[in-house]
KETOR-643071 format. One record per atom (N, C-alpha, C): chain; atom name; residue number from 1; x, y, z; residue in three letters. Coordinates in nm, 4 decimals. Atoms other than C-alpha are relative to their C-alpha. Layout:
BEGIN
vexdren->A vomi->CA ronu->NUM c1->X c2->Y c3->Z miba->ala
...
//
This chain:
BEGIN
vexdren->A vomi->N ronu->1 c1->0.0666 c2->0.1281 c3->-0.0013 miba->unk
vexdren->A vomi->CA ronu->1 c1->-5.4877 c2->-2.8902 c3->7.4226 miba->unk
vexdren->A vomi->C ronu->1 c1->0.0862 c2->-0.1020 c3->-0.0735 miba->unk
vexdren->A vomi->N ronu->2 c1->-0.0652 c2->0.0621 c3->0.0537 miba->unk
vexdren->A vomi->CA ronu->2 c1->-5.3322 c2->-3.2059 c3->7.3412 miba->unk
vexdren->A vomi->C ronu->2 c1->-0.0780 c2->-0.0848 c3->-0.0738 miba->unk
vexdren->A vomi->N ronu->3 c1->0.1172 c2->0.1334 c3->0.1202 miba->unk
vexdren->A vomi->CA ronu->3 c1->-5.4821 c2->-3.4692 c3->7.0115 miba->unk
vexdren->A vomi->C ronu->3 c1->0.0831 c2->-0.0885 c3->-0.0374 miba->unk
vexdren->A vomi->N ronu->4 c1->-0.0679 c2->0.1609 c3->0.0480 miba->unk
vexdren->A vomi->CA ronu->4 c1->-5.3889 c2->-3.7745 c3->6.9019 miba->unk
vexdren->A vomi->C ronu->4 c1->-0.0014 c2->-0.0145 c3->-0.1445 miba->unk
vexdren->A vomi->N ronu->5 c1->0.0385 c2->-0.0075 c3->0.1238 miba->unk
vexdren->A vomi->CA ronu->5 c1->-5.3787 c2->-3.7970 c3->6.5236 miba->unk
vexdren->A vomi->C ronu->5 c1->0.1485 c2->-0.0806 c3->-0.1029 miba->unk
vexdren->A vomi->N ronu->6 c1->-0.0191 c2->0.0180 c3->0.0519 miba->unk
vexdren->A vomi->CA ronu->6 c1->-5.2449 c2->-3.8647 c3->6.2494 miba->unk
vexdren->A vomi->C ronu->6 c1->0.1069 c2->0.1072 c3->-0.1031 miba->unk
vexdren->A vomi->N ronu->7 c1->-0.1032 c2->-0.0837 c3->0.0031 miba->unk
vexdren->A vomi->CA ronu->7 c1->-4.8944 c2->-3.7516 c3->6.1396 miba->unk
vexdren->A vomi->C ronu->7 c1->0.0402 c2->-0.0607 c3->-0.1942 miba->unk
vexdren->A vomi->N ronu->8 c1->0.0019 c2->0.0554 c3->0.1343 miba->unk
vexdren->A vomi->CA ronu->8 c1->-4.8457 c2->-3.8156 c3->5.6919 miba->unk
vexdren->A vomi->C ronu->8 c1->0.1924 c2->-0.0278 c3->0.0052 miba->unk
vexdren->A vomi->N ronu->9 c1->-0.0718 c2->0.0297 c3->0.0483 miba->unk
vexdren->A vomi->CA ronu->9 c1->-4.5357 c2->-3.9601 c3->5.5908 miba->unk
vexdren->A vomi->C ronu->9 c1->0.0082 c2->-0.0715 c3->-0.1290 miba->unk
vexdren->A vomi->N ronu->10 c1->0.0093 c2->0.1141 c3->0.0442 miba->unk
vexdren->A vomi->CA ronu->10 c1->-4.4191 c2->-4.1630 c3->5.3223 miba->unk
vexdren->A vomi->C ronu->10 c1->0.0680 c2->0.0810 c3->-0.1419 miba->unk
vexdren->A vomi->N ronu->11 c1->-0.0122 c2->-0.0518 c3->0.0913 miba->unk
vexdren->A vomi->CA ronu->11 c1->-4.3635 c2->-4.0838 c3->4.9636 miba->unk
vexdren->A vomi->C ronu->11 c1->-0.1303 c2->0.0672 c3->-0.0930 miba->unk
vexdren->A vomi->N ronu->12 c1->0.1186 c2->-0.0179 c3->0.0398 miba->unk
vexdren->A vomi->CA ronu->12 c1->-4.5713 c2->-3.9389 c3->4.7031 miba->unk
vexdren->A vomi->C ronu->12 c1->-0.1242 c2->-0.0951 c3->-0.0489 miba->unk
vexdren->A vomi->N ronu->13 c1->0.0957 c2->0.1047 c3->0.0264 miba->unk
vexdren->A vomi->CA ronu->13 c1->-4.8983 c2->-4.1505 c3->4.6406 miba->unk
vexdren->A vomi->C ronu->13 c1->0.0538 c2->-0.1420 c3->0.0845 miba->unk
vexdren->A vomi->N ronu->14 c1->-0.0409 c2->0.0869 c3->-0.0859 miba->unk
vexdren->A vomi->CA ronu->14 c1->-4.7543 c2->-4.3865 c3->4.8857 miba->unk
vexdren->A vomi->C ronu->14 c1->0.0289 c2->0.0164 c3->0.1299 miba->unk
vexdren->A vomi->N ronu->15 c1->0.0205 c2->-0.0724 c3->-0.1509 miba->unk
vexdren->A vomi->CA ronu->15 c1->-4.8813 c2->-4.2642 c3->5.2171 miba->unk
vexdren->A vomi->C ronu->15 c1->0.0074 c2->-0.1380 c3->0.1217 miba->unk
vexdren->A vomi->N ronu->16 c1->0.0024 c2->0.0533 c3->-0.0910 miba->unk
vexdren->A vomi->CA ronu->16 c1->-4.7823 c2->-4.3830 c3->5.5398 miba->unk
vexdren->A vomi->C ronu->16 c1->-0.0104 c2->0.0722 c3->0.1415 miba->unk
vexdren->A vomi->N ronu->17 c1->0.0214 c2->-0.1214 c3->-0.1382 miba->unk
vexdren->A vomi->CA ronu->17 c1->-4.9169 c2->-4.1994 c3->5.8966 miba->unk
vexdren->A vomi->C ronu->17 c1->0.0865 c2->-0.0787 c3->0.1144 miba->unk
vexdren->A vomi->N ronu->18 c1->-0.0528 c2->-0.0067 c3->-0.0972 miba->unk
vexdren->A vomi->CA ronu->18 c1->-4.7658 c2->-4.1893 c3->6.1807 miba->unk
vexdren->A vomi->C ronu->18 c1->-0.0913 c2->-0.0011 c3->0.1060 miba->unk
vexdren->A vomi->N ronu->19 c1->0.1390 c2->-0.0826 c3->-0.1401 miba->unk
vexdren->A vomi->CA ronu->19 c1->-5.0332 c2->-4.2131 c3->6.5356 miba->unk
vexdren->A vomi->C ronu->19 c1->0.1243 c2->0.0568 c3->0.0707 miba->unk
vexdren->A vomi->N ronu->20 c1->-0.0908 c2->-0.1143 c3->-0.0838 miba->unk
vexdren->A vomi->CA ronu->20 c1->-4.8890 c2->-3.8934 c3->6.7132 miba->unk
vexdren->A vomi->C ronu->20 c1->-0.0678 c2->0.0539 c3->0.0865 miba->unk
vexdren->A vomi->N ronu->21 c1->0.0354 c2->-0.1510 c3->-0.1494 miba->unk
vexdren->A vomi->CA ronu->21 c1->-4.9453 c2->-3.6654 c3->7.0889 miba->unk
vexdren->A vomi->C ronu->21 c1->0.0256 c2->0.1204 c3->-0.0793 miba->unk
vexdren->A vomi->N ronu->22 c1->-0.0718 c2->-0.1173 c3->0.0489 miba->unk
vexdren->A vomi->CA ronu->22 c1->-4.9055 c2->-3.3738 c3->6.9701 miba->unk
vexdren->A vomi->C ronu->22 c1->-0.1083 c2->0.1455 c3->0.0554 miba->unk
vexdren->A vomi->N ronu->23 c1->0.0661 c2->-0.1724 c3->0.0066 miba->unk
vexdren->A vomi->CA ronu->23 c1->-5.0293 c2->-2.9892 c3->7.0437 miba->unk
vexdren->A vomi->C ronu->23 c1->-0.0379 c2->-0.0002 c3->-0.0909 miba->unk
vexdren->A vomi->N ronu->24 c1->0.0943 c2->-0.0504 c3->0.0816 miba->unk
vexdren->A vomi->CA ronu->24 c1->-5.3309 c2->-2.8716 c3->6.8665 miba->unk
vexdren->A vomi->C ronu->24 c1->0.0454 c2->0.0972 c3->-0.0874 miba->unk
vexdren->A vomi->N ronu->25 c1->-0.0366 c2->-0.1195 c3->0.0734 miba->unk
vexdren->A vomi->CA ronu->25 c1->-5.1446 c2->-2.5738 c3->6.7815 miba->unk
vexdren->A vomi->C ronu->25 c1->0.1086 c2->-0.0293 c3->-0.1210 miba->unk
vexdren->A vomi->N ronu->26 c1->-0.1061 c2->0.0210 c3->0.0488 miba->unk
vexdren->A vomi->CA ronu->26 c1->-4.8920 c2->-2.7786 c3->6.6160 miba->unk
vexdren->A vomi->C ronu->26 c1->0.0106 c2->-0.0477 c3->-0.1213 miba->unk
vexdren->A vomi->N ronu->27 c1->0.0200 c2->-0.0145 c3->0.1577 miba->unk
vexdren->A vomi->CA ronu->27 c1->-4.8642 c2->-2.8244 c3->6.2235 miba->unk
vexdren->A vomi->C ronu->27 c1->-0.0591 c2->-0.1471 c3->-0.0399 miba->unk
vexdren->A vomi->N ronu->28 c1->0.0585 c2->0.1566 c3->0.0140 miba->unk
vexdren->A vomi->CA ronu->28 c1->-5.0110 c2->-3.2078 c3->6.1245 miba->unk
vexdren->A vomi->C ronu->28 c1->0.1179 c2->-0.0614 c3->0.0102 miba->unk
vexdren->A vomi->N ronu->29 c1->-0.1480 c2->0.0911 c3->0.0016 miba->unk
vexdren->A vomi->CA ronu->29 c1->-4.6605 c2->-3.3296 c3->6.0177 miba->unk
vexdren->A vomi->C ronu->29 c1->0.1110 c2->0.0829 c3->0.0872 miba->unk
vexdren->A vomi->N ronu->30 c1->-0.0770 c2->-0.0610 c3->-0.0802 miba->unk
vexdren->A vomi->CA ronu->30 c1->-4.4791 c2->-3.1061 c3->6.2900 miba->unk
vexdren->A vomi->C ronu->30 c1->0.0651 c2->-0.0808 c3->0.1526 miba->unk
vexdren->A vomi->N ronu->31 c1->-0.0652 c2->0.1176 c3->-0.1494 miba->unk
vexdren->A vomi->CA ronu->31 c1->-4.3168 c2->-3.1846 c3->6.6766 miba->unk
vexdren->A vomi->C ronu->31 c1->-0.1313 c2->-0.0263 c3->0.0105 miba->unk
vexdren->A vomi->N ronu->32 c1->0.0264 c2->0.0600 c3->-0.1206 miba->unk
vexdren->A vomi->CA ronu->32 c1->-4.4516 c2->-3.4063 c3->6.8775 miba->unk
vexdren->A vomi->C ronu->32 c1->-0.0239 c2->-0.0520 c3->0.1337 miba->unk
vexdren->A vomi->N ronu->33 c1->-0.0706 c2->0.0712 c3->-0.1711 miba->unk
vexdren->A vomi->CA ronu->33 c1->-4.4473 c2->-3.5388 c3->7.2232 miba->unk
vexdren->A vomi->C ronu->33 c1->-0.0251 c2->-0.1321 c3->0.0361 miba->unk
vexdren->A vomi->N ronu->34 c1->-0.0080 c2->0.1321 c3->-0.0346 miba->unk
vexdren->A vomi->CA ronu->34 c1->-4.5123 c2->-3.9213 c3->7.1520 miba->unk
vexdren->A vomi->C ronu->34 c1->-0.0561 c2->-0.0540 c3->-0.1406 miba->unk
vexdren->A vomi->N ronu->35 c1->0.0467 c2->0.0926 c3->0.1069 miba->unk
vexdren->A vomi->CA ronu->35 c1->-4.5380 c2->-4.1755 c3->6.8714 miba->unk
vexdren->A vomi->C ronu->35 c1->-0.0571 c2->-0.1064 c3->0.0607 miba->unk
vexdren->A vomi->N ronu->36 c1->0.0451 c2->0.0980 c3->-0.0320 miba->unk
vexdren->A vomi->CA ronu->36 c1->-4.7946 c2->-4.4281 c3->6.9295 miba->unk
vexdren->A vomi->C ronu->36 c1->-0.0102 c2->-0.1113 c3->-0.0415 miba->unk
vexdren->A vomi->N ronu->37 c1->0.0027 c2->0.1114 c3->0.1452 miba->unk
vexdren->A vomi->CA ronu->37 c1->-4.7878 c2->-4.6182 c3->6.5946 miba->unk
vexdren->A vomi->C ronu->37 c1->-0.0421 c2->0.0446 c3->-0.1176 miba->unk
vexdren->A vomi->N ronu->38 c1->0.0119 c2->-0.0104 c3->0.1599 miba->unk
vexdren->A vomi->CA ronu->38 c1->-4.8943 c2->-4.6703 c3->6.2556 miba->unk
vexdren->A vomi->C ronu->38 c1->-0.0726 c2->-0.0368 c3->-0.0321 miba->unk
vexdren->A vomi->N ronu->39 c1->0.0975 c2->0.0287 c3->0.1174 miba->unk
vexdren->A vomi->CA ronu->39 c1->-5.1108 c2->-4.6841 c3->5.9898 miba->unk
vexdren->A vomi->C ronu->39 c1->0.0791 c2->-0.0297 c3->-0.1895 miba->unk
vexdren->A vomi->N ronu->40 c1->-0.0910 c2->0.0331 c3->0.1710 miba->unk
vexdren->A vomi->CA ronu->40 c1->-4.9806 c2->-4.8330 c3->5.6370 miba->unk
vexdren->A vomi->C ronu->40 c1->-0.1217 c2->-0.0249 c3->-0.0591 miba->unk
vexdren->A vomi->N ronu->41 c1->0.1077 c2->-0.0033 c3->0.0570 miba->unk
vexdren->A vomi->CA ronu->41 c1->-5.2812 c2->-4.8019 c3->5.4292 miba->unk
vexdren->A vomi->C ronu->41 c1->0.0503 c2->-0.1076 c3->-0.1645 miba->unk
vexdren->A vomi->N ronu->42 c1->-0.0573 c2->0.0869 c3->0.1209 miba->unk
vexdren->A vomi->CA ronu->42 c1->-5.0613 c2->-4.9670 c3->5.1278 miba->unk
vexdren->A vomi->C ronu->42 c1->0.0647 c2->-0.1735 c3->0.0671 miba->unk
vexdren->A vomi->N ronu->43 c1->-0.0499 c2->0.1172 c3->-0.0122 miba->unk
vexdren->A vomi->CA ronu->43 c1->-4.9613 c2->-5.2557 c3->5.3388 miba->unk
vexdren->A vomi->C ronu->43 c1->-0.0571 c2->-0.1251 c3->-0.0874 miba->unk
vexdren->A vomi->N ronu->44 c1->0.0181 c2->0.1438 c3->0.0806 miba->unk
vexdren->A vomi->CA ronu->44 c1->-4.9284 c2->-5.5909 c3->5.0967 miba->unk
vexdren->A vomi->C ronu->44 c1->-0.0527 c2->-0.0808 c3->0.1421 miba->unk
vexdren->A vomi->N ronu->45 c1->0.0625 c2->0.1215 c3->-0.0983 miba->unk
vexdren->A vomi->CA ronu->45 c1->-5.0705 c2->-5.9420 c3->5.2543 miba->unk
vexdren->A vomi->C ronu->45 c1->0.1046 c2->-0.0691 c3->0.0619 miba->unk
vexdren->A vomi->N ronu->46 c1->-0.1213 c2->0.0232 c3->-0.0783 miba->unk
vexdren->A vomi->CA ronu->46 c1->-4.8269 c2->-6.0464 c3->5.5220 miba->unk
vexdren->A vomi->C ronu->46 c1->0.0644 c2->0.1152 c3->0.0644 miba->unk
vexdren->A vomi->N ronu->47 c1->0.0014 c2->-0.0801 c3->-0.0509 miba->unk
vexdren->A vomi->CA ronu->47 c1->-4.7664 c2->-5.7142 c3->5.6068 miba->unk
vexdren->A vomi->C ronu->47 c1->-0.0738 c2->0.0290 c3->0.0803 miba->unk
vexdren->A vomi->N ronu->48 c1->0.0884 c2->-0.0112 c3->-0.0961 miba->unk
vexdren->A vomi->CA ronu->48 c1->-4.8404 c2->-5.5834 c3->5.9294 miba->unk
vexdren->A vomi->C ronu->48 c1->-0.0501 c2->0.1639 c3->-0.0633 miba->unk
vexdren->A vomi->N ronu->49 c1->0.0497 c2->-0.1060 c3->0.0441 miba->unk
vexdren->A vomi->CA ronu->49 c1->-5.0537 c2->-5.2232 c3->5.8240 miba->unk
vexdren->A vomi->C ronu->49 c1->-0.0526 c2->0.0947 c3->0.1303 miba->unk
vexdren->A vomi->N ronu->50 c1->0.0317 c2->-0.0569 c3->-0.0749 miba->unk
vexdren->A vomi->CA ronu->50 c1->-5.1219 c2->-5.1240 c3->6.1443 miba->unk
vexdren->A vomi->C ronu->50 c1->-0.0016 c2->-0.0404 c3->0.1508 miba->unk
vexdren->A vomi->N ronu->51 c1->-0.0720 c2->0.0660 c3->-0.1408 miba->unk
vexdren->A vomi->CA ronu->51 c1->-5.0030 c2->-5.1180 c3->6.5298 miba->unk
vexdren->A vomi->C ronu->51 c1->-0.0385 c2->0.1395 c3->0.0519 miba->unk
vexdren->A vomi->N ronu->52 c1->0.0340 c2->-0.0498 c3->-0.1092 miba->unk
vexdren->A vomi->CA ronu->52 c1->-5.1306 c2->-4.9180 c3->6.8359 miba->unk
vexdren->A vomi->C ronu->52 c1->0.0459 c2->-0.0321 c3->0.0911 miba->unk
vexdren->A vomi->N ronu->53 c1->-0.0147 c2->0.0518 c3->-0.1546 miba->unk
vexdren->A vomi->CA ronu->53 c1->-5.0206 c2->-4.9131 c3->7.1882 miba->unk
vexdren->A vomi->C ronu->53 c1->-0.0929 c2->0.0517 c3->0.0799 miba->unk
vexdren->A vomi->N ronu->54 c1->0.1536 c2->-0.0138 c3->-0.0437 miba->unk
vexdren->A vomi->CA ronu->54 c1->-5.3331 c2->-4.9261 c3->7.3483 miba->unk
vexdren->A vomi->C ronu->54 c1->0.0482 c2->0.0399 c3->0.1574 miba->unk
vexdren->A vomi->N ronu->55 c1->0.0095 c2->-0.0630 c3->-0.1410 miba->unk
vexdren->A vomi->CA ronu->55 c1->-5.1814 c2->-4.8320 c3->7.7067 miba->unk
vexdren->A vomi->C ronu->55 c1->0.0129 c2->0.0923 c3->-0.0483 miba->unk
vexdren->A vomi->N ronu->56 c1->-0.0595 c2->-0.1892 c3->0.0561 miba->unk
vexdren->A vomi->CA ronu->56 c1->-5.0428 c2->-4.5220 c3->7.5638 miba->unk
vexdren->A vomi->C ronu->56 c1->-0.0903 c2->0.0673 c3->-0.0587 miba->unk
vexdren->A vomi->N ronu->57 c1->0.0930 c2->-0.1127 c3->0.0277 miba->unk
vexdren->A vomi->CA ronu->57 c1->-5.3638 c2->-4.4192 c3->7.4091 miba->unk
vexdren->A vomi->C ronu->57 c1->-0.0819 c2->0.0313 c3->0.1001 miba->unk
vexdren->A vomi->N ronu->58 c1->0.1020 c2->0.0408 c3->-0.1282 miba->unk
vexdren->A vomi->CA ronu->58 c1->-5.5750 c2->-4.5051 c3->7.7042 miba->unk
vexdren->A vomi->C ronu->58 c1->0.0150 c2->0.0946 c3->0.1189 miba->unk
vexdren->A vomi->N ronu->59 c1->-0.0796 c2->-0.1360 c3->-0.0980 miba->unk
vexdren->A vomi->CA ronu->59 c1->-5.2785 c2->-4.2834 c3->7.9058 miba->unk
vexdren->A vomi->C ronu->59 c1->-0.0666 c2->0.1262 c3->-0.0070 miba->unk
vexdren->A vomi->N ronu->60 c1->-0.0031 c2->-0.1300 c3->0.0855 miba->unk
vexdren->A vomi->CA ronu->60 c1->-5.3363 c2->-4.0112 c3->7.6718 miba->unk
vexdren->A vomi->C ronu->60 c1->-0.1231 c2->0.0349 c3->0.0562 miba->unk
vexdren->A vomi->N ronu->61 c1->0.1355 c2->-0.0045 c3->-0.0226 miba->unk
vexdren->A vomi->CA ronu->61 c1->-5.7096 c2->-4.0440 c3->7.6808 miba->unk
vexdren->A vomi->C ronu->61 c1->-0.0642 c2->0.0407 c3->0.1549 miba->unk
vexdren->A vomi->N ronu->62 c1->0.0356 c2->0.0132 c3->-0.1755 miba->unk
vexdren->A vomi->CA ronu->62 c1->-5.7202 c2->-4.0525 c3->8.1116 miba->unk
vexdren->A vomi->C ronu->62 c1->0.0587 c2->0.1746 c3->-0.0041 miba->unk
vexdren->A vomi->N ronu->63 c1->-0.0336 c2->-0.0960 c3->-0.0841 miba->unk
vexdren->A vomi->CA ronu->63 c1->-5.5380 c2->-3.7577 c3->8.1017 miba->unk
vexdren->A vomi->C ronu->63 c1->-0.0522 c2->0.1371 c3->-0.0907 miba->unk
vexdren->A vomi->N ronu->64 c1->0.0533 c2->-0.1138 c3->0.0826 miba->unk
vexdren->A vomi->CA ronu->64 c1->-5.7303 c2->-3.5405 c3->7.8793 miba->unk
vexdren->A vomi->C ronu->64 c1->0.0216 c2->0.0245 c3->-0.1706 miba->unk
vexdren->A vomi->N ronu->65 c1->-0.0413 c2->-0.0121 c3->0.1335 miba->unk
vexdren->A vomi->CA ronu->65 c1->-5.5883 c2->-3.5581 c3->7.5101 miba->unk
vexdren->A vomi->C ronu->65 c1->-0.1534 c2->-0.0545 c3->-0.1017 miba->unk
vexdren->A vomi->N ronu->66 c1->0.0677 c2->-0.0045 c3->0.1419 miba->unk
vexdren->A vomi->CA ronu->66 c1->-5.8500 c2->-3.5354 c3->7.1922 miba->unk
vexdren->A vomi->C ronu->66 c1->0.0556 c2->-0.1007 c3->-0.0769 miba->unk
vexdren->A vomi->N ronu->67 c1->-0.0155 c2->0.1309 c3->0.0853 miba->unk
vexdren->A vomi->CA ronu->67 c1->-5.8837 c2->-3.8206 c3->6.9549 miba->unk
vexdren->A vomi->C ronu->67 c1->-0.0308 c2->0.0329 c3->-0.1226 miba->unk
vexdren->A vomi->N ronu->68 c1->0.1119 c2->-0.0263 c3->0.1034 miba->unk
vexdren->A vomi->CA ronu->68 c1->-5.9569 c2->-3.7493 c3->6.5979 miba->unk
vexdren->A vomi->C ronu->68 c1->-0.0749 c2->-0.0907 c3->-0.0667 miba->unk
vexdren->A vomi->N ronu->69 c1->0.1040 c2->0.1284 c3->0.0835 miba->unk
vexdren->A vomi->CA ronu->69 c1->-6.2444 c2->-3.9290 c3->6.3968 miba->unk
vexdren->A vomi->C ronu->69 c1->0.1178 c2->-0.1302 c3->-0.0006 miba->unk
vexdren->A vomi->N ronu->70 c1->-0.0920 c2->0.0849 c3->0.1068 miba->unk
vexdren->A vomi->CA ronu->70 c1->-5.9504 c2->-4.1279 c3->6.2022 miba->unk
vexdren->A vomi->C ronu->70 c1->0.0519 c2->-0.1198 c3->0.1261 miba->unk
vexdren->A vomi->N ronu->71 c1->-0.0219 c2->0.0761 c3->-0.0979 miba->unk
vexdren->A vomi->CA ronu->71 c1->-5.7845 c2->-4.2413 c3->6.5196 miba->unk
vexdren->A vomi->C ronu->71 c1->-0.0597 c2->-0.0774 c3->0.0390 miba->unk
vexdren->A vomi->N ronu->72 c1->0.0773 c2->0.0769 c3->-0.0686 miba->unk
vexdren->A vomi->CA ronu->72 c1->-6.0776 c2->-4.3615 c3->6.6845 miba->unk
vexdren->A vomi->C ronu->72 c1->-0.0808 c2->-0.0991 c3->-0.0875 miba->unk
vexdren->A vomi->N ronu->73 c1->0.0118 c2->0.1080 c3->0.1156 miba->unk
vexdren->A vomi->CA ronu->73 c1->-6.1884 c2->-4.5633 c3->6.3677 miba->unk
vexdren->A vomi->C ronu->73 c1->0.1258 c2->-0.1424 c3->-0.0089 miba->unk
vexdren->A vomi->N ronu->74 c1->-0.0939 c2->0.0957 c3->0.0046 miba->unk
vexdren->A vomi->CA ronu->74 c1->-5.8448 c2->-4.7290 c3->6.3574 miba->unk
vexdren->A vomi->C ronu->74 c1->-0.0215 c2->-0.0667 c3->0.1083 miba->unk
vexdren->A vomi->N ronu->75 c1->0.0075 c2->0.0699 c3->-0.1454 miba->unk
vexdren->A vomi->CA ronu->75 c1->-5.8197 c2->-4.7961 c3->6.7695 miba->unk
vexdren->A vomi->C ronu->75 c1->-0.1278 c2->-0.0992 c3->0.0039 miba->unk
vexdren->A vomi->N ronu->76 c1->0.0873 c2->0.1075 c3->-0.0526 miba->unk
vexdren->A vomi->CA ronu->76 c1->-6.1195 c2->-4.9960 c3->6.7270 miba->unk
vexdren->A vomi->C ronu->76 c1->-0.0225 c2->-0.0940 c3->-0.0924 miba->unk
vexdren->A vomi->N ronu->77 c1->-0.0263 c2->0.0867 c3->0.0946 miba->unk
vexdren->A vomi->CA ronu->77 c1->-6.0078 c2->-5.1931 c3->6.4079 miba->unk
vexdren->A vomi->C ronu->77 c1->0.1125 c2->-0.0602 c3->-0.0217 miba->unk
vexdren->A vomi->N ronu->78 c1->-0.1517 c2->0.0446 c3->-0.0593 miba->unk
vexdren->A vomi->CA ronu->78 c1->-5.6196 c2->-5.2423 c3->6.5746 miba->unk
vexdren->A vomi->C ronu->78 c1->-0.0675 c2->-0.1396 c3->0.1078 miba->unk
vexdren->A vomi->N ronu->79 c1->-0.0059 c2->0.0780 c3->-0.0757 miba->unk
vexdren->A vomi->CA ronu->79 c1->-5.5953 c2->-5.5822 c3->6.7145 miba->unk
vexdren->A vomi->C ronu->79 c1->0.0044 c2->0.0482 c3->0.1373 miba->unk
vexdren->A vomi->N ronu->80 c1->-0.0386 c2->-0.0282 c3->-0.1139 miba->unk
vexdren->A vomi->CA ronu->80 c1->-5.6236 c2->-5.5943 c3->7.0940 miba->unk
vexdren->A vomi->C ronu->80 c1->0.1577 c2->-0.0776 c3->0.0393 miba->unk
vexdren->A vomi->N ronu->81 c1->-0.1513 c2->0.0643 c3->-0.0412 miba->unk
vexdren->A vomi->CA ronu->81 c1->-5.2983 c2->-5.6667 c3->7.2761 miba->unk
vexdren->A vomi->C ronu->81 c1->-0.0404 c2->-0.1515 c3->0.0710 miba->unk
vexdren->A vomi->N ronu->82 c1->0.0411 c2->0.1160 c3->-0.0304 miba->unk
vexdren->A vomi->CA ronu->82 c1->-5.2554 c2->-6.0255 c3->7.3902 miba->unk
vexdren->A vomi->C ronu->82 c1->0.0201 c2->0.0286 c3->0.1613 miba->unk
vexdren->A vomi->N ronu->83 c1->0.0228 c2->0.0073 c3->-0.1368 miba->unk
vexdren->A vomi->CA ronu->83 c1->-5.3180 c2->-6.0664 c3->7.7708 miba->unk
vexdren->A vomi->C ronu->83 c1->0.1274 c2->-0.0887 c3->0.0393 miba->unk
vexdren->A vomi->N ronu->84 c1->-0.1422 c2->0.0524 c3->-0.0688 miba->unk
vexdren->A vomi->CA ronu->84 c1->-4.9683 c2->-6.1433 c3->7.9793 miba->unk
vexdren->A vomi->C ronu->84 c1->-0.0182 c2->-0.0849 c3->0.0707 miba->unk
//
């Protein structure tokens, strides 16, 4: 099964995730098969703290991939994209 989640980076006490595809079976901070964006939970004011590509989850989502809580909290507190 494939999930969408949340991949930790960053330093210590200065966490920054990663939104990741990834296999269920596969470790939290392990491979991959797509970066979608980010979460900066420490972002200062003027900083951007957080970016989605809303086709690419939407992809994910059509074609069967798991969302966790966290994700689906962010995706619906990520700006929408601007209309072309």
């Amino acid at each position: 099964m494939v999930v969408i989640r949340l991949s930790r980076g960053g330093a210590k006490a200065r966490p920054f995730y990663n939104i990741v595809v990834a296999d269920k079976r596969v470790r939290r901070d392990g491979r991959f098969i797509e970066r979608i964006g980010f979460y900066n939970p420490g972002a200062v004011e003027g900083e951007e703290g957080l970016r989605i590509a809303h086709d690419r989850l939407a992809y994910w989502k059509s074609v069967g991939a798991q969302t966790s809580p966290t994700v689906d909290r962010l995706a619906k507190q990520a700006p929408a994209p601007a209309a072309a």
